[in-house]
C-alpha positions in Angstrom: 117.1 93.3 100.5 115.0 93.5 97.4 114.3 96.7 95.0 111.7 97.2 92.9 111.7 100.6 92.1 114.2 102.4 89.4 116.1 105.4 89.8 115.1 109.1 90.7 114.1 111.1 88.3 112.4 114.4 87.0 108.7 115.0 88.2 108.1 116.8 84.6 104.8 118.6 85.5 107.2 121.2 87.3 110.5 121.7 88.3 110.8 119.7 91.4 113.7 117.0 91.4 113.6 114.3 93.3 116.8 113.2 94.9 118.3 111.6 97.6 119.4 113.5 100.7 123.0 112.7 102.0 123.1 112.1 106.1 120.6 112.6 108.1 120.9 116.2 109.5 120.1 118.2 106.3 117.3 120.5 105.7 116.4 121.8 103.3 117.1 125.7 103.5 114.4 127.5 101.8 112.0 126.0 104.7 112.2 126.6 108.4 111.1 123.2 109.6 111.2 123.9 113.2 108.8 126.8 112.5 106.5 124.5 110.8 106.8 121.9 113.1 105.7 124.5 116.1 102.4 125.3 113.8 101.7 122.0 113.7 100.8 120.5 117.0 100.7 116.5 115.6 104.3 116.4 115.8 105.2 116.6 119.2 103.8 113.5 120.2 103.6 111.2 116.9 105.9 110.7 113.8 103.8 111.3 111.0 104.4 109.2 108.4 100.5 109.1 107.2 100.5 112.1 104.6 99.1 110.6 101.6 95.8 109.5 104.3 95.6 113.1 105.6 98.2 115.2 106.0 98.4 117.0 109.8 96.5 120.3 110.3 98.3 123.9 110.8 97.8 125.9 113.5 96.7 128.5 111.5 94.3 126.3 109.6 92.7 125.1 112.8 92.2 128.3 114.2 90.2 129.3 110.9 88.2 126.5 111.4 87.1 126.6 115.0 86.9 130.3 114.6 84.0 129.9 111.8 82.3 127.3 114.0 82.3 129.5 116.6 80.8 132.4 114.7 78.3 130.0 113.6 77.2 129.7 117.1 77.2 133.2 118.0 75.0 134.5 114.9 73.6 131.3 113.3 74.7 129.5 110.1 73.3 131.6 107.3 74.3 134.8 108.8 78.0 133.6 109.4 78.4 132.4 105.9 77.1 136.2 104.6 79.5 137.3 107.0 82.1 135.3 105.2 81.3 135.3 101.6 84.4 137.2 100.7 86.5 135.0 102.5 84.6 131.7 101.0 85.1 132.8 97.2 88.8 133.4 98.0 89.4 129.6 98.3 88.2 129.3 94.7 90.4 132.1 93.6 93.9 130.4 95.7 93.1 127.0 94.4 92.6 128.3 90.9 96.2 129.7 91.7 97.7 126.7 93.3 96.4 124.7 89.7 97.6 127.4 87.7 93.6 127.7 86.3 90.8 130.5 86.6 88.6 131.0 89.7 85.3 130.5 87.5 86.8 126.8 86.6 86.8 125.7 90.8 84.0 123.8 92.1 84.3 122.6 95.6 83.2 119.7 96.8 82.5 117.3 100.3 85.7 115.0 98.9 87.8 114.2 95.9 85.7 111.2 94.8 82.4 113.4 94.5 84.7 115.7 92.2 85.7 113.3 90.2 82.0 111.6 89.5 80.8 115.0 88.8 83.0 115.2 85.8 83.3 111.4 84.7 79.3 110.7 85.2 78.6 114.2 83.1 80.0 112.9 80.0 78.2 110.7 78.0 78.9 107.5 76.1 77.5 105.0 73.9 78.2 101.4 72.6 81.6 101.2 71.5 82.8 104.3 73.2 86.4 103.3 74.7 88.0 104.8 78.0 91.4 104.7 77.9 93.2 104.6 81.5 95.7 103.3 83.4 97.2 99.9 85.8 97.7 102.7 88.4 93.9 104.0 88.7 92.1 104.2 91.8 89.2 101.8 92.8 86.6 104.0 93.2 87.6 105.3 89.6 87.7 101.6 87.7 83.9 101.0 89.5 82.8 104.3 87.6 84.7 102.6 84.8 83.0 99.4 84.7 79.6 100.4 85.6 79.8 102.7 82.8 80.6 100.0 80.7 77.8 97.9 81.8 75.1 100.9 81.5 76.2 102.1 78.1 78.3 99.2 76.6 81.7 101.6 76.7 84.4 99.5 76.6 87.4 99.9 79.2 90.4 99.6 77.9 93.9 99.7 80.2 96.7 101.5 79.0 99.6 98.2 79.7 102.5 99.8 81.7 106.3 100.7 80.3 109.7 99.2 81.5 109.4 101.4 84.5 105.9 100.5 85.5 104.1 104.0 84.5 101.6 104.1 81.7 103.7 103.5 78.5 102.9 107.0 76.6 104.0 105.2 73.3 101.3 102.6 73.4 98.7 105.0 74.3 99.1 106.6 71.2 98.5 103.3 69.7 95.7 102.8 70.9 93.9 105.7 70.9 91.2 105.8 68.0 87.8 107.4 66.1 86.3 105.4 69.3 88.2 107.1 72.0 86.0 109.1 74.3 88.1 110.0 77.5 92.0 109.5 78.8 91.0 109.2 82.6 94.7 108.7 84.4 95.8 109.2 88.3 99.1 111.0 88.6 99.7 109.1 91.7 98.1 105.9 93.1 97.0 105.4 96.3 98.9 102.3 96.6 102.6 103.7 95.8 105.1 106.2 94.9 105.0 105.8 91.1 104.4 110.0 89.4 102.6 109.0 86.0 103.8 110.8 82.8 100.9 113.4 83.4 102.6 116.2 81.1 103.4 113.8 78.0 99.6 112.4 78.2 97.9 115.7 78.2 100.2 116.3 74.9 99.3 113.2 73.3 95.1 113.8 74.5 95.4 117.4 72.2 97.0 116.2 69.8 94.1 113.2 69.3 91.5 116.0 70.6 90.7 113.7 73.4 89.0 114.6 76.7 91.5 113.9 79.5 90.7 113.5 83.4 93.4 113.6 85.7 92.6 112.2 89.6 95.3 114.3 91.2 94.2 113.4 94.7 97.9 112.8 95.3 99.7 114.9 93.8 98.1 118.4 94.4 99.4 119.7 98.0 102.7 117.4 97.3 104.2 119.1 94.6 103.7 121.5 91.8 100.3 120.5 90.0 99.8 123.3 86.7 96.5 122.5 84.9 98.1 124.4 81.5 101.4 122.8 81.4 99.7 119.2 82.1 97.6 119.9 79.4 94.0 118.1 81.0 90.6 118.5 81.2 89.4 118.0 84.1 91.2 117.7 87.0 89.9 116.2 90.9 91.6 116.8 93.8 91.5 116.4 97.8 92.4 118.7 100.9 92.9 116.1 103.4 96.2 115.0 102.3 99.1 116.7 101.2 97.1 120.2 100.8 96.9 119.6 104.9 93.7 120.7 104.6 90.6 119.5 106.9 88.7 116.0 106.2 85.3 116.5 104.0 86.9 118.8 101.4 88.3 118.4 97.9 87.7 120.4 94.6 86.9 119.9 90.8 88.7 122.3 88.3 87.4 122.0 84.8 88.9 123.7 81.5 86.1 126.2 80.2 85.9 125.1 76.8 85.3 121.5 78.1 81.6 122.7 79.5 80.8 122.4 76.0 80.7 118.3 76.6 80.0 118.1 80.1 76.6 118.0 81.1 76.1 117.9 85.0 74.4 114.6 86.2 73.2 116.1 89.0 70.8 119.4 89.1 70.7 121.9 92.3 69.9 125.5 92.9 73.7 126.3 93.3 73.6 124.9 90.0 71.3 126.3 87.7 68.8 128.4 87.8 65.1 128.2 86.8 63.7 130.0 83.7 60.2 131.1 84.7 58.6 128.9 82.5 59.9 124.6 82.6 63.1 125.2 81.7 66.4 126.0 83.6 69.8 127.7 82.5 73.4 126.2 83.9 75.4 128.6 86.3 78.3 129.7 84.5 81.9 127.9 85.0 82.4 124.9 87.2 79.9 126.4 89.7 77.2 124.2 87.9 78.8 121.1 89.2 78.1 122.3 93.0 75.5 121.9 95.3 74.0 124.6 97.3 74.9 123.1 101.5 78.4 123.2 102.6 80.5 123.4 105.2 81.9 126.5 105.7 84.4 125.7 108.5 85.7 123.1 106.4 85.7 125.3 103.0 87.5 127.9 104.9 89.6 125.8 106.3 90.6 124.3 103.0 91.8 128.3 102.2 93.7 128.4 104.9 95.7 125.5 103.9 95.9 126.3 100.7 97.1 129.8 101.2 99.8 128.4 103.2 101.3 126.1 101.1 101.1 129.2 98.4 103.0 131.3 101.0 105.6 128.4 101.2 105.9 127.8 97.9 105.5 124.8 95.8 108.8 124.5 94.5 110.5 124.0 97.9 107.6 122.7 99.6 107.9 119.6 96.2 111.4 119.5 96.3 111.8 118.3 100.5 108.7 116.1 100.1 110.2 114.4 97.3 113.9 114.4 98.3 112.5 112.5 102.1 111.0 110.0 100.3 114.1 109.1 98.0 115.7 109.3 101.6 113.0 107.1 103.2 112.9 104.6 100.3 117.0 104.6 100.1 117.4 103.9 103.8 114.6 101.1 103.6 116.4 100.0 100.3 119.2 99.1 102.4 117.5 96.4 105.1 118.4 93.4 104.8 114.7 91.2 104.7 113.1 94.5 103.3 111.6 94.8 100.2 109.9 98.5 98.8 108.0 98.2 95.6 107.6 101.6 94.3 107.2 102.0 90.3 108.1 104.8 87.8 111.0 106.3 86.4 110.2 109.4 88.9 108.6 108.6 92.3 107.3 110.9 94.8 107.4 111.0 98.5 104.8 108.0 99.3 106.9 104.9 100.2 105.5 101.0 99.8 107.5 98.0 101.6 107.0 94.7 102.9 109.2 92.8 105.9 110.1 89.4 105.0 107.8 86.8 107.4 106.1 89.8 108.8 102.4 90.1 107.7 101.4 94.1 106.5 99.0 94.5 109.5 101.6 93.7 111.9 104.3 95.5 110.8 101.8 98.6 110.5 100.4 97.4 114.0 104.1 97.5 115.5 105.3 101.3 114.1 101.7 102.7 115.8 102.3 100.7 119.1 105.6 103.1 118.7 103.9 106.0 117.6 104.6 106.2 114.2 101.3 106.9 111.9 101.1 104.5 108.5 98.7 102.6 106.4 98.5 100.0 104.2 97.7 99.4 100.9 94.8 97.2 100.3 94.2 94.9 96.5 90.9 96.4 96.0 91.8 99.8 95.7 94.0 99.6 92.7 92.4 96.4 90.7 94.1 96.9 87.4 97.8 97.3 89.6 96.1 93.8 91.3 95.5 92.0 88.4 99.5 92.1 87.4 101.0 92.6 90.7 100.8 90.4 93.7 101.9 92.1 96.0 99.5 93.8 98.1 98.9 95.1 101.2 102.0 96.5 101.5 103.2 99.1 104.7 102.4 102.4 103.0 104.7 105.5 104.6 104.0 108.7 103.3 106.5 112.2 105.0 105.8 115.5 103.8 107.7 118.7 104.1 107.5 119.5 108.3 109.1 115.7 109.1 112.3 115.4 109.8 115.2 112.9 108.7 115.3 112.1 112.4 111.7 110.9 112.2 112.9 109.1 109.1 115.6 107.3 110.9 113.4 106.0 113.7 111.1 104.4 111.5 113.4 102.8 109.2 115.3 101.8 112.4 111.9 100.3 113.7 111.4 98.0 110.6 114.8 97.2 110.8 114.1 95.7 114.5 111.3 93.9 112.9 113.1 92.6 110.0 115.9 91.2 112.0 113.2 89.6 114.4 111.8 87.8 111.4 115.5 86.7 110.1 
């Protein structure tokens, strides 16, 4: 048994703990999991241990869904969406709650990628502008990175890590300069449990008067997220995963007074509006960042979920998802043959291991063959974590707040099995 990880800490963005969970019959009491687990049909046939790919849909959320679609097809698409309108701005007004920001600063979007270009590829830079960002940021992310720096000769410059493996804070304020045009950090990777220092980096961005964009893809839906004690920007987010919202949404929430440097790359009739003559004037708020055709079912959908997870409450829904994946990692922690390879002085519910002599895709292969839902991580996704870690793929297990420790147990007792077939 190897451990790469340090101990539990503090996610500072919010008052969740994460901590380890003695035996494996405690729930936690402010939730009633078996409740949750009826509104949630995935779980009677499969352990889902996939959250940070998509999280499982509610009951409630589906019905929302299907009943749109089904409206659609009674009275046509338009007339369904006019039906709806009230219900469709509410989604703007609960995420702006679940971010702690304003309804007017929501944009939605088709996915959390598309909502993070809209703000990235709507600032501009020049020769010698530097983006400052992280060992932990996405793929998708260091592309925009690089190809910015290849269109404008910006320079990209990575933030190295601290003793615990999340961006060192200190040497960020090193290095930021007169040259310094954007922070752009994830809170989470895709590729592990490691909670970046989001709070202490939006302090340091005001205090250098530095733009900062936060991908929060991972963190929103898992625990607290609160866009004024984080102190961004700009922050992109999905509904797919820990949100347990549907596939095809996610959601851009931009600070008013950063509209003043964002220009929107792309033009539509959702955002602007023509001026009679050969101009055109930006919608107010984030709205200018949208386009006009969406899917309703989905957008309402996305509501649903996120009004749930407001009746639930962040603060216990953070604390269980966090405290299962201490419990997840500890148990794992203690296989012989098994290594986990999470980073950070505070780490979250997503869970990265390897089985000694077992190759990723077959130890991912063997938990589905037993009904157990994981992925893995793959090297391209996280190039800067690549470039100093060799480690990847890795068996990626992520629980959320409606598994149980009993789901927990079979899957650790499943790589066990494996583990001891190896030795």
């Amino acid at each position: 048994m190897e451990h790469t990880g340090v101990g539990h800490g503090t996610v500072e963005d919010s008052s969740v703990r994460s901590s380890s969970v003695e035996g494996s019959s405690a729930e936690h009491p402010g939730l009633d999991i078996e409740a949750l687990r009826a509104d949630t049909p995935g779980t009677t046939h499969r352990v889902h241990l996939n959250n940070a790919g998509a999280g499982l849909l509610s009951r409630r959320t589906l019905a929302t869904m299907t009943s749109h679609l089904e409206l659609e097809a009674d009275i046509g698409g338009y007339e369904a969406a006019r039906q709806e309108q009230e219900r469709i701005d509410a989604t703007r007004t609960d995420l702006a709650r679940l971010v702690g920001g304003r309804p007017d600063e929501i944009a939605l979007f088709d996915n959390s990628t598309h909502a993070w270009n809209a703000a990235f590829y709507s600032m501009t830079f020049k020769p010698g502008d530097r983006i400052l960002t992280g060992r932990a940021e996405y793929g998708s992310s260091v592309l925009a990175y690089l190809q910015t720096a290849r269109r404008a000769g910006a320079e990209v410059v990575v933030v190295p890590d601290d003793e615990y493996g999340q961006l060192d804070t200190a040497a960020l304020t090193e290095l930021i300069d007169e040259r310094t045009r954007l922070i752009g950090v994830t809170h989470i990777p895709t590729s592990g449990g490691l909670v970046n220092p989001a709070h202490e980096i939006g302090r340091i961005a005001r205090a250098a008067g530095v733009p900062f964009l936060l991908d929060a893809t991972q963190s929103v839906g898992q625990f607290p997220v609160d866009v004024t004690r984080i102190g961004c920007d700009m922050l992109s987010a999905t509904g797919r995963k820990f949100l347990r919202g549907p596939r095809g949404t996610g959601f851009l929430w931009v600070r008013r007074e950063a509209l003043d440097y964002l220009d929107p790359f792309v033009s539509d009739i959702e955002a602007a509006t023509w001026d009679g003559e050969r101009g055109f004037t930006w919608h107010a708020g984030a709205r200018r960042f949208e386009s006009w055709e969406a899917s309703y079912a989905n957008v309402l959908g996305l509501g649903e979920a996120v009004r749930q997870a407001l009746d639930l409450g962040m603060d216990p829904i953070g604390e269980r998802a966090l405290a299962l994946g201490a419990y997840l990692r500890d148990a794992l922690d203690a296989l012989p043959g098994v290594t986990t390879y999470d980073l950070g002085r505070v780490r979250c519910a997503i869970v990265t291991t390897k089985v000694d002599g077992v190759p990723t895709a077959d130890v991912a292969a063997a938990l589905t063959r037993q009904g157990i839902n994981v992925s893995t991580t793959v090297p391209e996704h996280t190039q800067f974590d690549t470039e100093v870690r060799d480690v990847h793929p890795l068996v990626r297990l992520s629980p959320h707040y409606y598994n149980t420790h009993a789901e927990l147990d079979r899957a650790v007792a499943a790589v066990a099995e494996l583990a001891g077939t190896a030795g």
